[in-house]
PABA-176340 format. One record per residue: y, z, x of N, C-alpha, C in turn. Coordinates in steps of 0.1 Angstrom, whole numbers, plus 5000, padded with zeros to 4 digits. Example, Ala and Ser with C-alpha at 12.3 -4.5 7.8 and 13.67 -1.06 7.14 Angstrom:
<nodes>
494350785132495550785123496750785132497850715128498950715137500050795129
</nodes>
This chain:
<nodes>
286740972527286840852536286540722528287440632528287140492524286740442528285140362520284240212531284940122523284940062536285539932539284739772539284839642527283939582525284739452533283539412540284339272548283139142546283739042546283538942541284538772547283738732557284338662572285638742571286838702573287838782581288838882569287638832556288938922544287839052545289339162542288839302543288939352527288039422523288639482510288239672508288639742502288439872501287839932486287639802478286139822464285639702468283639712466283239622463283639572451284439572440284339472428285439412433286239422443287439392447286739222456285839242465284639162470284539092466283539122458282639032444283638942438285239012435285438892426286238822431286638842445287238752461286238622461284638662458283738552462283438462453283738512439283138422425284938422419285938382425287138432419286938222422287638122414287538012411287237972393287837822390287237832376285737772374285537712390284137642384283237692396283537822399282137892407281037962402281437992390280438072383279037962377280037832369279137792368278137672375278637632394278237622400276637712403276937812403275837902408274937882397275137892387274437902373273737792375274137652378273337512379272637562392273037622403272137642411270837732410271537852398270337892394268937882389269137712383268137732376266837622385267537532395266037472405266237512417265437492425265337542445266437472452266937302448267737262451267837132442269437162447270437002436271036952443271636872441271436722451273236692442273936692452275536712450275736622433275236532435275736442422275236472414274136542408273836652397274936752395275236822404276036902403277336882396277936742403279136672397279136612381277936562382277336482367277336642351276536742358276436812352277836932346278536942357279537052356281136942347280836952332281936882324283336922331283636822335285936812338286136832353285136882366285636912373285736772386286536792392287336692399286236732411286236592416285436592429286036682442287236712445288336792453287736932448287736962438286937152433285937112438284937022432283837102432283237062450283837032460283537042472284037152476285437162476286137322477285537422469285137432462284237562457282837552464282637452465280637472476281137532488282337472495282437502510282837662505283637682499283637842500282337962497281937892487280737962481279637952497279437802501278537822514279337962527280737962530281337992537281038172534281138192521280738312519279438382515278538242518277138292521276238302505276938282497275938272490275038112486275737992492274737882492274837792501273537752502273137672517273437512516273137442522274037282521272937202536272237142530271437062537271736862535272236862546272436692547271736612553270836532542269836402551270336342559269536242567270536152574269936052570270736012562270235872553271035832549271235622547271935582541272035552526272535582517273935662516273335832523274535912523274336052521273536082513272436192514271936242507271936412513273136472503273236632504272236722494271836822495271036932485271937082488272137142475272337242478272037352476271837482477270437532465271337732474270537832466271137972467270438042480271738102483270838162499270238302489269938372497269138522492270338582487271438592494272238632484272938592470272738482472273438372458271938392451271038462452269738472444269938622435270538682445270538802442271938842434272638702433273938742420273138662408271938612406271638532393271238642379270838782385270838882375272638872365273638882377275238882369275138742362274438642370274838512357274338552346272938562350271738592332272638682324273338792325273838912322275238802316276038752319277038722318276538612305275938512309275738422300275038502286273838612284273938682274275238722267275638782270276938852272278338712261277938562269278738472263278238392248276938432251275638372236276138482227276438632230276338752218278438762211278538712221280738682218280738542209279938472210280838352204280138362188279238482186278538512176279638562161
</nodes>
């Protein structure tokens, strides 16, 4: 019998099939990766920090990444905006695949 992995209304039949439905983008990985490293970032770090990406991605990759649960999005209500966005328990629990991945990019460009 095949288990079945769902994730809001997409269905899939592997979790690696999942996993890379949810980090499939060019600048989600290293969204998370800035998210990994404080409790919360404050949108214009995020933009300032992540070299080349257009303001259109990198809101479209938070709303999905939030949509699929791995990051939370808290908005002050203050003039200007002030947004924070930081990893739910699940976007905590993919930071082992970043640390793994980013070794992995330190031991290749060797």
């Amino acid at each position: 019998m095949e288990k079945i992995y769902k994730i809001g209304s997409k269905t899939f039949n592997c979790p690696v099939a999942l996993a890379s439905n949810v980090i499939n983008g060019k600048w989600k990985l290293q969204i998370i990766n800035l998210l990994s490293s404080a409790e919360k970032v404050r949108y214009h770090v995020l933009k300032n920090d992540i070299v080349g990406i257009s303001e259109k991605m990198l809101i479209q990759h938070l709303r999905e990444l939030e949509a699929d649960g791995l990051v939370s999005r808290k908005v002050y209500p203050v003039v200007p905006p002030m947004v924070e966005y930081a990893l739910t328990k699940a976007g905590k629990n993919f930071v082992p695949v970043i640390s793994s991945l980013r070794e992995w990019g330190e031991q290749y460009k060797k």
